[in-house]
C-alpha positions as CSV (number, residue, x, y, z in Angstrom):
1,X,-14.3,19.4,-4.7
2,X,-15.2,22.9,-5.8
3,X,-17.0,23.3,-9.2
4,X,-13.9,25.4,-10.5
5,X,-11.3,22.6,-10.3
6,X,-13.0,19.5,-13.0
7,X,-10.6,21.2,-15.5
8,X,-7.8,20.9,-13.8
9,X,-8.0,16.9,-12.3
10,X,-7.3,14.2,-14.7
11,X,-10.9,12.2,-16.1
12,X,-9.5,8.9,-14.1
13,X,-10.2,10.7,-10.9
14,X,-13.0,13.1,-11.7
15,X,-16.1,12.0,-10.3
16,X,-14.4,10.7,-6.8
17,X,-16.3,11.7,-3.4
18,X,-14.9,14.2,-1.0
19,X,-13.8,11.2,1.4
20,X,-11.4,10.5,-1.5
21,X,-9.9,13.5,-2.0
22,X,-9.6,14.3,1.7
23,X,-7.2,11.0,1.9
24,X,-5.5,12.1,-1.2
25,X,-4.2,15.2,0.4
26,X,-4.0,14.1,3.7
27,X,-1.5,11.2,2.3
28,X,0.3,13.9,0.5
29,X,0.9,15.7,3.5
30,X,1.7,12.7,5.4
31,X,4.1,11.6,2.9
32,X,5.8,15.2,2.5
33,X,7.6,14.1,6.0
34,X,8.8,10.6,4.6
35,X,11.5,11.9,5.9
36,X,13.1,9.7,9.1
37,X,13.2,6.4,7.3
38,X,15.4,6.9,4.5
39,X,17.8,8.8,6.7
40,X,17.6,6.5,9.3
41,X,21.4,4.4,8.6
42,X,23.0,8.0,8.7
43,X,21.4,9.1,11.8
44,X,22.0,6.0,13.5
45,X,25.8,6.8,12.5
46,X,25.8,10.4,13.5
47,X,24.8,8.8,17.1
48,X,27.9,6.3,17.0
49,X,25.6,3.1,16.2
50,X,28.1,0.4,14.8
51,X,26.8,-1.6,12.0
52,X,26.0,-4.6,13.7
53,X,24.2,-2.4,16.0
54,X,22.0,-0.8,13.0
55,X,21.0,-4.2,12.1
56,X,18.9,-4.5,15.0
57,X,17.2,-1.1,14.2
58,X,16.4,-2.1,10.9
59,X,15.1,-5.4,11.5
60,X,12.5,-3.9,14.6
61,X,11.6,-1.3,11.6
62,X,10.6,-4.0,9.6
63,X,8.9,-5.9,12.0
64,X,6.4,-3.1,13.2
65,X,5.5,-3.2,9.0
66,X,4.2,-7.1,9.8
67,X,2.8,-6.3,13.5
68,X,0.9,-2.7,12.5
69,X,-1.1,-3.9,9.3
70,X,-2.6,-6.7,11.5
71,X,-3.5,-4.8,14.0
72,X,-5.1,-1.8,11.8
73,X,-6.9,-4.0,10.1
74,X,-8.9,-5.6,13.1
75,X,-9.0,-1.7,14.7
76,X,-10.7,-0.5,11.4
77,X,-13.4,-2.8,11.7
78,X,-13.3,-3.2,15.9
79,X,-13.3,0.3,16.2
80,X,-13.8,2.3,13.3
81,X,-11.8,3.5,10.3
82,X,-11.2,7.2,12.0
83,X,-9.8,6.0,15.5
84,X,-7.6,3.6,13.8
85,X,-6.5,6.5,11.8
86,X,-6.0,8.8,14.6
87,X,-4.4,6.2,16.9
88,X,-1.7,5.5,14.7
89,X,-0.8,8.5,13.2
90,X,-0.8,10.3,16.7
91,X,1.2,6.8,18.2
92,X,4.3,7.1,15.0
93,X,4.4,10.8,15.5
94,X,5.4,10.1,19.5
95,X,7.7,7.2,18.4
96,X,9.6,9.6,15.9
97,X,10.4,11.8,19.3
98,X,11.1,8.8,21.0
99,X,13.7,7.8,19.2
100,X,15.3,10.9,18.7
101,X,15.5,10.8,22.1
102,X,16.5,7.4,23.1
103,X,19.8,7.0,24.8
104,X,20.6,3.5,23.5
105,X,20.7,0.8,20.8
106,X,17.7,-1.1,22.4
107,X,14.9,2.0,23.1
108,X,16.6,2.9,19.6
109,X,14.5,-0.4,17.9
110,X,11.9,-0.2,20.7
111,X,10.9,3.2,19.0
112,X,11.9,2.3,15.2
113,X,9.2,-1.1,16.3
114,X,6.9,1.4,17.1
115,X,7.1,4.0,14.4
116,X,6.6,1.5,11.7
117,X,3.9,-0.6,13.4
118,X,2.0,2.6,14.5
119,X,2.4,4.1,11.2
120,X,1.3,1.2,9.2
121,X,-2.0,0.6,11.1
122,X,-3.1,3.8,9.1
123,X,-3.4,1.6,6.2
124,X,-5.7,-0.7,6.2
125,X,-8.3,1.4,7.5
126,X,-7.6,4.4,5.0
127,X,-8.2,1.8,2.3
128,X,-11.6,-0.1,3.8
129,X,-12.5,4.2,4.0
130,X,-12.0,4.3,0.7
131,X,-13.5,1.2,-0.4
132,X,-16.9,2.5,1.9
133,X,-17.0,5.6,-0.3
134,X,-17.0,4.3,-3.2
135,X,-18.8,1.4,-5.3
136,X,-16.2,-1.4,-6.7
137,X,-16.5,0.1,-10.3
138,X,-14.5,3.2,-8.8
139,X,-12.5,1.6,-6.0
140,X,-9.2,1.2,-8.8
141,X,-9.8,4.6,-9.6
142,X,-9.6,5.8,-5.5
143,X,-7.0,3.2,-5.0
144,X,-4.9,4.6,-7.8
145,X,-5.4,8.7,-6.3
146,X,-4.3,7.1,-3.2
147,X,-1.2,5.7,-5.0
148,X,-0.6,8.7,-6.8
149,X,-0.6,11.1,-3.7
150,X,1.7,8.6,-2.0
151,X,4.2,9.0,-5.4
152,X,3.6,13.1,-4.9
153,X,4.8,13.3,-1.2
154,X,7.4,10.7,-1.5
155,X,9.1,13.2,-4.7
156,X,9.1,15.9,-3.2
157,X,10.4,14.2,0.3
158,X,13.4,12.8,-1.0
159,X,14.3,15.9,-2.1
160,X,13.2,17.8,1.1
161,X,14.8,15.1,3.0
162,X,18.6,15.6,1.8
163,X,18.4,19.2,2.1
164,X,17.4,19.0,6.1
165,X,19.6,16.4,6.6
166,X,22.2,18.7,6.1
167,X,21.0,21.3,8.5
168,X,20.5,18.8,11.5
169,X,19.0,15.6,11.7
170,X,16.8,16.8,14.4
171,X,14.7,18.8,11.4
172,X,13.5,15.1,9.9
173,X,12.2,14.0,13.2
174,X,10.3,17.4,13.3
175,X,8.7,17.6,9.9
176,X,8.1,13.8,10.4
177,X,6.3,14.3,13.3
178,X,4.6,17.1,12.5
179,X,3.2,16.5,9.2
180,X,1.7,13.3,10.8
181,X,-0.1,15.4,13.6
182,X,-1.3,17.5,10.4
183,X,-2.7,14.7,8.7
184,X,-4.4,13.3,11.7
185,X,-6.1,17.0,12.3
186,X,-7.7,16.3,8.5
187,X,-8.9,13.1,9.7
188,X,-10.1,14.4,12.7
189,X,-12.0,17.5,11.2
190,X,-12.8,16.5,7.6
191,X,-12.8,12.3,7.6
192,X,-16.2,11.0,9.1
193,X,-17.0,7.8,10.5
194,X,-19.5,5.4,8.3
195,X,-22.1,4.5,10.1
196,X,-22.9,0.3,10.7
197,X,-25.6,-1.9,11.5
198,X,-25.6,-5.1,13.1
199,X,-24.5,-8.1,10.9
200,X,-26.7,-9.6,8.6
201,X,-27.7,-13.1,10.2
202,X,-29.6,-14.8,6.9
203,X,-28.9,-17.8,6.1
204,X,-27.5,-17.1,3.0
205,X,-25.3,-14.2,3.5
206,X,-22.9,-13.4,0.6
207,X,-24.9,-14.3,-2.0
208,X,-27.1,-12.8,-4.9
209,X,-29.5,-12.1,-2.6
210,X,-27.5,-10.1,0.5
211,X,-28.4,-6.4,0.3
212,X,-26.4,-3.8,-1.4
213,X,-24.7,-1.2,0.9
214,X,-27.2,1.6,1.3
215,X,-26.9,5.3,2.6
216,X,-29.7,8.2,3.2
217,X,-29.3,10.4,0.5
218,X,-29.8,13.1,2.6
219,X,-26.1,12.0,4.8
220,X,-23.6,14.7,3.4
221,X,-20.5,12.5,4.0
222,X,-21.0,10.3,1.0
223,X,-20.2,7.4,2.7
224,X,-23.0,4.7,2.4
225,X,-24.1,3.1,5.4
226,X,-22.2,-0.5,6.0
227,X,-24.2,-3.6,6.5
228,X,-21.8,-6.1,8.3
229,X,-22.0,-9.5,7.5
230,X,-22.4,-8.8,3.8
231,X,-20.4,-9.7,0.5
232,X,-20.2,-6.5,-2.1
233,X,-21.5,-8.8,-5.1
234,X,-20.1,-12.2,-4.0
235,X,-22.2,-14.6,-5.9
236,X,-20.9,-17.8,-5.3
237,X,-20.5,-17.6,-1.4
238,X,-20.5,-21.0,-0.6
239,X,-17.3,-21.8,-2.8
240,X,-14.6,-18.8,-2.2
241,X,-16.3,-16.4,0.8
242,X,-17.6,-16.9,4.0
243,X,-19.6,-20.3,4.3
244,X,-23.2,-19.6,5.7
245,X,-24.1,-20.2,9.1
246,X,-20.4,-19.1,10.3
247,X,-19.5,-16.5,13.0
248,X,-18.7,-12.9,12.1
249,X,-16.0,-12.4,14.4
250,X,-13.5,-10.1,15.0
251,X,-10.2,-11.7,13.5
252,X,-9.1,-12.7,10.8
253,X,-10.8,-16.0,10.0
254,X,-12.9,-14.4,7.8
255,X,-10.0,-14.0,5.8
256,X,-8.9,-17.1,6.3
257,X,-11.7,-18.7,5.1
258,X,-11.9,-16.9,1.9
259,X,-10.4,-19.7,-0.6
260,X,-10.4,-17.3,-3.6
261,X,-8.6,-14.5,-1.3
262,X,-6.2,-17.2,-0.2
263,X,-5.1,-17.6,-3.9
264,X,-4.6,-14.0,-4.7
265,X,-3.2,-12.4,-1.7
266,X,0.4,-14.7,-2.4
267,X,0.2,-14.1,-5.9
268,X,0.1,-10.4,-5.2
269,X,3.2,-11.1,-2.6
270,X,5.2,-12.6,-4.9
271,X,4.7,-10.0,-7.2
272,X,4.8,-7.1,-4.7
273,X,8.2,-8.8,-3.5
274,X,9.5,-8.3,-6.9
275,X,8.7,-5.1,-7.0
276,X,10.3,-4.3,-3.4
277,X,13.9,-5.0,-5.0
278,X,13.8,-2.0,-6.5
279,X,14.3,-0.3,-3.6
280,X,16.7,-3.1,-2.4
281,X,19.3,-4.9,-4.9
282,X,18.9,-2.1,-7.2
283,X,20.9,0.2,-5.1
284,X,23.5,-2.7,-4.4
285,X,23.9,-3.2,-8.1
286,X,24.5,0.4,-8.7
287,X,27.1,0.1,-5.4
288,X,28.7,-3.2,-7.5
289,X,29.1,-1.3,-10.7
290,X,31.1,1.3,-9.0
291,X,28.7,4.2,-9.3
292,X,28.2,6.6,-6.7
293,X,25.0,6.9,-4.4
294,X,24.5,10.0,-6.3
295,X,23.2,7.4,-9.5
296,X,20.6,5.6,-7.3
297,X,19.0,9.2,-6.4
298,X,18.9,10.0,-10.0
299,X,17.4,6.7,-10.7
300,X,15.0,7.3,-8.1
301,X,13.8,10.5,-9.2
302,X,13.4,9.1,-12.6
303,X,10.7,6.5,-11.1
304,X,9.7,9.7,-9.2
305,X,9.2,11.5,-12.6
306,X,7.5,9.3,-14.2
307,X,4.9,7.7,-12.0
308,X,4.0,11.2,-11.1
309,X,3.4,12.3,-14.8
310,X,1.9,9.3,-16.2
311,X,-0.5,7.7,-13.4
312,X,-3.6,9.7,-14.1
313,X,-3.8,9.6,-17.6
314,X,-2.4,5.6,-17.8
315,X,-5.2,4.7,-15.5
316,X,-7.6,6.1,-17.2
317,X,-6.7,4.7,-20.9
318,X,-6.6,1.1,-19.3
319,X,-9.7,1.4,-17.4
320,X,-11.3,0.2,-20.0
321,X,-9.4,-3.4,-20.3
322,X,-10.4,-6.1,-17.8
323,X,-8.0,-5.3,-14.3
324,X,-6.3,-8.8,-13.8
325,X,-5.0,-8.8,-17.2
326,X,-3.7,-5.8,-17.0
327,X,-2.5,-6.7,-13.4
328,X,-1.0,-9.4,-15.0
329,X,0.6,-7.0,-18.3
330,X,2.3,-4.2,-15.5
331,X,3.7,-7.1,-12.9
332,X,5.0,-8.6,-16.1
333,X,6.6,-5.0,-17.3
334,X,8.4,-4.8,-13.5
335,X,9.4,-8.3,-13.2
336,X,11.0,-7.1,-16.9
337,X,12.7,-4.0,-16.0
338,X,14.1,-5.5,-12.6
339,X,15.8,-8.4,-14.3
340,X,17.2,-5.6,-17.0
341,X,19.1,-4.7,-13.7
342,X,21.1,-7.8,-14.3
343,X,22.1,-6.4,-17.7
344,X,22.9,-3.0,-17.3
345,X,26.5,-1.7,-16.5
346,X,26.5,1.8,-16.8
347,X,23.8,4.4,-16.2
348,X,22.2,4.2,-19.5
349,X,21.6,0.5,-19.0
350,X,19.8,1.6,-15.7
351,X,18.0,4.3,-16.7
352,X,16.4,2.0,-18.9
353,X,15.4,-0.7,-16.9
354,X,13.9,2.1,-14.3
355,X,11.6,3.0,-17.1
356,X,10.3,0.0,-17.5
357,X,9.4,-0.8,-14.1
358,X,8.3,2.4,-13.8
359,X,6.1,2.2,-16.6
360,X,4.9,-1.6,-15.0
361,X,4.0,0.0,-11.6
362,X,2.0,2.6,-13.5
363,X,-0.2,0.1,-15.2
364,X,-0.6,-1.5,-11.7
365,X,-1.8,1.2,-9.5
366,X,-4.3,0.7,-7.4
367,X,-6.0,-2.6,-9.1
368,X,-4.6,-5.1,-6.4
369,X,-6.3,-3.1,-3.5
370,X,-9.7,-2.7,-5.6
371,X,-9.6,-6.4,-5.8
372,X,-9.1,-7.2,-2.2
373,X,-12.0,-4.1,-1.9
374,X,-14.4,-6.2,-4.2
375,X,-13.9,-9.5,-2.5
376,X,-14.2,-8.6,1.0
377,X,-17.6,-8.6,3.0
378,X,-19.0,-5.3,4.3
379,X,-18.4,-6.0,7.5
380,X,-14.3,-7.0,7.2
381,X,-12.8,-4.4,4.6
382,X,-10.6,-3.3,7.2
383,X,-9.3,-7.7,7.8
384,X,-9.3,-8.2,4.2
385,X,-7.4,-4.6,3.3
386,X,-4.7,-5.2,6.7
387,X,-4.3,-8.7,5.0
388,X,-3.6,-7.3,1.8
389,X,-0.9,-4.6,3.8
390,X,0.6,-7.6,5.9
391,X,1.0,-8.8,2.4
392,X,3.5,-6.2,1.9
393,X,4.9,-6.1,4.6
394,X,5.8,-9.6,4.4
395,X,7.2,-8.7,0.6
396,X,9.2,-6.3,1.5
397,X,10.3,-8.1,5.4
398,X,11.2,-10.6,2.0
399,X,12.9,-8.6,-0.4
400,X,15.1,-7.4,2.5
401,X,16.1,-10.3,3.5
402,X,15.8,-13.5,1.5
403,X,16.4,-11.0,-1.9
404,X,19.9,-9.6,-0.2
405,X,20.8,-13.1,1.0
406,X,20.6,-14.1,-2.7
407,X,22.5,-11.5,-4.1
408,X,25.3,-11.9,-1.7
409,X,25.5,-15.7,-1.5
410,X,24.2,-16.8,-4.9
411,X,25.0,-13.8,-6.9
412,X,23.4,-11.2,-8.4
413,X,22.3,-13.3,-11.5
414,X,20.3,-15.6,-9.5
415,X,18.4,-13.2,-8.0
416,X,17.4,-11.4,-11.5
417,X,16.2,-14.7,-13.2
418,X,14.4,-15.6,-9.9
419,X,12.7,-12.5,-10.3
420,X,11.5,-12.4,-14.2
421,X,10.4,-15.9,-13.7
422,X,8.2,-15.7,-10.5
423,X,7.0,-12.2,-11.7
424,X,5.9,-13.6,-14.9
425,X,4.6,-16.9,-13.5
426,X,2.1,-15.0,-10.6
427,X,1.3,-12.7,-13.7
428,X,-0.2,-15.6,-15.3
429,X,-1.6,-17.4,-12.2
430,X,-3.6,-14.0,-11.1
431,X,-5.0,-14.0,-14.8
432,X,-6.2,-17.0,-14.9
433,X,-8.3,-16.5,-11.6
434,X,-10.3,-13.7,-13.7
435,X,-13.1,-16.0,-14.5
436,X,-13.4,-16.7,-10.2
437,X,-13.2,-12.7,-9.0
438,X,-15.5,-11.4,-11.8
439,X,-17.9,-13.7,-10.4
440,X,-17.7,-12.1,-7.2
441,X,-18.5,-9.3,-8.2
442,X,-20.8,-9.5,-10.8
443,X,-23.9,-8.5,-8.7
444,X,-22.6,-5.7,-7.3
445,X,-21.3,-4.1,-11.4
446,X,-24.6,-4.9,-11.8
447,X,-26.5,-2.9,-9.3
């Protein structure tokens, strides 16, 4: 970052290596062309798709979200975190011409499969990139930028979006397509590969003992060199990580195996399914109160508005409190504002509870990742991170789903006390667990 800019980024972020803000830009570019998705129902009707018909579109888009984090993950550390990248970034932008051009219902969710399991492989190994580049004091903070350049794209797309959608669908598939390509030249040019060495075979791997990442301090990338097989900080091995003795592998039993990981990861589910009906019942309560779509897109830019203006300066003031409580205070916040939903019957009434999940997703940014981040071994950021995206994939597979299902069938009502009282509950739960993760990652805050 030139010396001429610290004025102008807010102090949560200042102090980030150039890996970091490379992703931060890239992902603002990236999510400049958000642009297919959201217009995919109309396109689907401009085409003569019947409804029925559109429900098999949108259920192969939301299964490439549970195939593509999977995947990614194992990729980014099969692989490396820059082919991953590359492969599917360059893979979504061919689906988006693919289905563009496909002549029927079927190649139609053959490509939608594709676009959002290709595109969501990019994940998991953006955020083990992140977590190489940084130590776990400043992975919330790069987690958050992250989050922050997702919010920045996804403004100023929605905007973009209805203005080309006007002029011809075929201009969403372009931009789409072509600020992927765009992003995957930065990773090409600008992203560099961290380099590994061959897992760590002691006995007692993953505790107070295993070696600290390390880099030459000559190496201009400011990436530290990864030592597979190693725990950032994990102190008590033996009871939540990887027992000693056990096989590295390549899937995800490392995960698997990870008792303390196995707790959280559902707990962030629930809570990231709560979340996810925002962009789901919300829309249908706005529908149910007679407004017009026009509503939702003010609402939406509300959200827009203020996560934009707020993130940098909210994540900073809270840095200072310990992250699963105030995990626990923001999914608390959202699990409020969604069931304010229930109350509201005018615009007013949903205006306000926007801000208040709005305000809740502020106060979460970027801590759920840096958690995953600080539990996961060296060797498996990229498993641990494409468990932690499969988690939300799964949420929002959920939300769809199981969260319309209850709205429609059990009414609306249901739905909004279900949400306050498993957002609250999981808020609790992943508080309570404090004591367990700082332990993990106590010798690494120390170091």
């Amino acid at each position: 970052m030139p010396s001429s800019m610290p004025s102008l980024v807010p102090s949560s972020f200042r102090g980030l290596p150039p890996v970091v803000w490379t992703i931060f830009a890239g992902t603002i570019v990236n999510r400049l062309g958000y642009l297919v998705t959201p217009f995919l129902v109309f396109f689907l009707a401009s085409r003569g798709v019947t409804g029925a018909e559109t429900s098999y579109v949108l259920g192969a888009l939301g299964a490439g979200n549970l195939l593509g984090p999977a995947v990614g993950g194992i990729l980014a550390d099969r692989i490396g975190r820059r082919p991953t990248m590359l492969i599917g970034l360059i893979g979504a932008s061919a689906a988006q011409g693919a289905l563009f051009l496909a002549p029927g219902v079927w190649t139609m969710a053959a490509a939608a499969m594709l676009i959002s399991a290709a595109g969501s492989t990019v994940s998991p190994a953006a955020y083990a990139l992140l977590a190489d580049a940084v130590d776990s004091e400043r992975r919330r903070r790069a987690y958050a930028l992250f989050g922050w350049g997702v919010n920045i794209g996804t403004a100023v797309a929605g905007i973009l979006g209805g203005y080309l959608a006007a002029q011809g669908y075929w201009l969403l598939f372009a931009v789409d397509a072509g600020s992927m390509l765009v992003y995957a030249l930065v990773v090409a040019v600008r992203l560099p590969e961290p380099r590994r060495t061959k897992p760590v075979t002691k006995p007692e791997a993953g505790t107070e003992g295993s070696p600290e990442p390390t880099g030459d301090p000559s190496d201009p990338t400011g990436i530290p060199e990864r030592p597979a097989g190693t725990h950032d900080g994990q102190k008590d091995g033996k009871k939540d990580g990887q027992k000693s003795g056990q096989k590295n592998g390549i899937g995800y039993g490392v995960v698997l195996r990870d008792r303390l990981a196995l707790l959280l990861l559902p707990l962030f589910g629930v809570q990231l399914f709560v979340y996810s009906l925002t962009e789901v019942a919300l829309p249908l309560a706005i529908h149910d109160s007679g407004l017009s779509p026009a509503v939702y897109g003010a609402m939406a830019a509300v959200n827009a508005v203020l996560v934009v203006a707020l993130q940098p300066f909210v994540t900073a003031w809270l840095s200072r409190f310990p992250q699963l409580a105030v995990q626990g205070a923001g999914s608390t916040l959202i699990a409020l504002g969604v069931a304010l939903t229930g109350l509201a019957d005018g615009i007013a009434g949903y205006a306000v509870s926007v801000v208040v999940w709005s305000l809740g997703e502020v106060v979460v940014a970027g801590i759920a990742a840096g958690v995953v981040a600080n539990l996961a071994p060296a060797h498996a950021r990229g498993r641990y991170q494409g468990a932690f995206s499969w988690t939300w994939g799964v949420a929002r597979f959920a939300a769809l789903t199981l969260g319309v299902a209850t709205y429609t069938t059990l009414g609306p009502s249901v739905l909004w006390w279900t949400a306050l009282v498993a957002g609250t509950a999981t808020s609790l739960a992943t508080v309570a667990l404090t004591a367990r993760v700082n332990a993990r990652t106590a010798h690494e805050l120390a170091a």
